[in-house]
N, C-alpha and C positions, 0 to 999 in steps of 0.2 A: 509626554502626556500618558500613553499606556505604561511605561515604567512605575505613573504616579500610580496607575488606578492598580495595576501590580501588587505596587507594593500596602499603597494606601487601604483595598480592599482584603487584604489578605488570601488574595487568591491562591485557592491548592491544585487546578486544574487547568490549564489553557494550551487550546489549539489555535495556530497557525501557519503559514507556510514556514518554512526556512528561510526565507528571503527575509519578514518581518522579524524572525527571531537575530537575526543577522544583523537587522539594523537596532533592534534593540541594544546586543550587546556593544555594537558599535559607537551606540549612544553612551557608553559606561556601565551601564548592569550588569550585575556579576551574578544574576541569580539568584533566587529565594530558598533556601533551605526547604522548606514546605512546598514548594511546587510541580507539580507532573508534567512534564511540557510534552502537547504533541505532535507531532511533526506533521504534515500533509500539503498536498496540492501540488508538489515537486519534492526532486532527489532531493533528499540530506546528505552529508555528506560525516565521516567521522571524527573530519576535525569540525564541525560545530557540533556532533554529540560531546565533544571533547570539551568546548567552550562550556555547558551546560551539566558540566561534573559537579559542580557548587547545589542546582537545583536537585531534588529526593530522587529524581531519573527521567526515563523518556520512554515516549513508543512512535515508534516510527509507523503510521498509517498507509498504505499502498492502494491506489485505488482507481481506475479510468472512471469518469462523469458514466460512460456506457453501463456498466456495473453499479451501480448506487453508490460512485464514492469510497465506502470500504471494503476491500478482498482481503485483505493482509496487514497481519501487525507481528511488531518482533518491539519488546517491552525488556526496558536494561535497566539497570541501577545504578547510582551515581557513579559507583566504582566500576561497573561493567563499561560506563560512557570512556573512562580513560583509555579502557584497552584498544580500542578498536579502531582495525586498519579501513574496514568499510562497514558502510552502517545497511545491513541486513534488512530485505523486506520484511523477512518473518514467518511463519505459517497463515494458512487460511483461517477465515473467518466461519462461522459455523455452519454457513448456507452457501459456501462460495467454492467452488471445485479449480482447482489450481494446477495447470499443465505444462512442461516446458518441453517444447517440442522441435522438430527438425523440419526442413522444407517437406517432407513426405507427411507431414502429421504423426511421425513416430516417436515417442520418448524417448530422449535423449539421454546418455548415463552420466552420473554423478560430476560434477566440475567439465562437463562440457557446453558449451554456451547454446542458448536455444531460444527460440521465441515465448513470451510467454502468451497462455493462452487460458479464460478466463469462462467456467460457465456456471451458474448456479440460480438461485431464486432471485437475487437483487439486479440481475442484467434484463437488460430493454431488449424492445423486439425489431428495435432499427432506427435508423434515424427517418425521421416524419418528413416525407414527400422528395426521400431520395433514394429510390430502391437498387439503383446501379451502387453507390457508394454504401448500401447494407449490405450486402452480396457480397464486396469485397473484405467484408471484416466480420461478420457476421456466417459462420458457415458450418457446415454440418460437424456434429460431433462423432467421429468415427469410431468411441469405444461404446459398444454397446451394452455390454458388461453394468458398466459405469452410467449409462444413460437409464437402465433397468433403476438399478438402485437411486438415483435421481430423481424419476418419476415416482419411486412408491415414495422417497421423503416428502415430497409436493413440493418439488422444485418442477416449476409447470415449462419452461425453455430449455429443460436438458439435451435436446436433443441439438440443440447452438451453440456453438462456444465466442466469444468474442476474440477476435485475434488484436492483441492492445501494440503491437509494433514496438515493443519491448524487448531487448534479446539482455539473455539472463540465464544465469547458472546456479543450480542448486549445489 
């Protein structure tokens, strides 16, 4: 049925998880020429940017519910979908501050694996009626530097980062 409405409405844009794009193509669709497909809600993986080479391309969306959903996109082209060994979160979103850090809270250097850690204007201020389990993931932002220019953007939570339990290398 969504194949039909696909193909039948002439859709040039849709988001879903990987799992639904999955069984899409599982079902037999080979993809729209006109279509932008976007990834979210879990890992993608490169062999389905790879399946989804047929469609105009893809952006892979990154994002914990904590945060609004979306921190991070990384946007390929049909032909860029072929190359790739893993499919990339991407850069930050405009209001989203993006850190990958070590157990000390320190930046970790180029291709070393790190936690990622997440603060800007679209992150929450805790989860509602559980202040032991905000503590743990929700915790001070130790660059102050960065919390300055934070606060004059009006990014009002700068001074939080959300720790998403993600480990990740730039």
């Amino acid at each position: 049925v969504l194949q039909q409405i696909i193909c039948g409405e002439k859709c040039s844009v849709m988001q879903a998880t990987p799992t639904t794009f999955e069984i899409l193509r599982a079902s037999g669709w080979q993809g729209t020429p006109d279509l932008w497909c976007f990834f979210g809600g879990e890992a993608a993986s490169a062999r389905l940017a790879h399946q989804f080479a047929n469609c105009r391309g893809c952006t892979n969306v990154y994002g914990p519910t904590e945060t609004t959903i979306w921190d991070m996109f990384c946007d390929l082209t049909a032909q860029q979908c072929l190359t790739l060994t893993f499919f990339p979160l991407g850069q930050p979103i405009w209001n989203s501050m993006i850190l990958v850090l070590d157990d000390n809270l320190q930046v970790v250097a180029d291709t070393v694996d790190g936690m990622l850690y997440i603060a800007g204007a679209g992150m929450t201020r805790g989860y509602h009626l559980l202040p032991e389990k905000t503590k743990t993931v929700f915790v001070d932002n130790p660059f102050h530097e960065l919390v300055e220019k934070l606060l004059a953007a009006g990014f009002p939570r700068a001074h939080k980062m959300y720790k998403t339990g993600d480990l990740v290398r730039r």
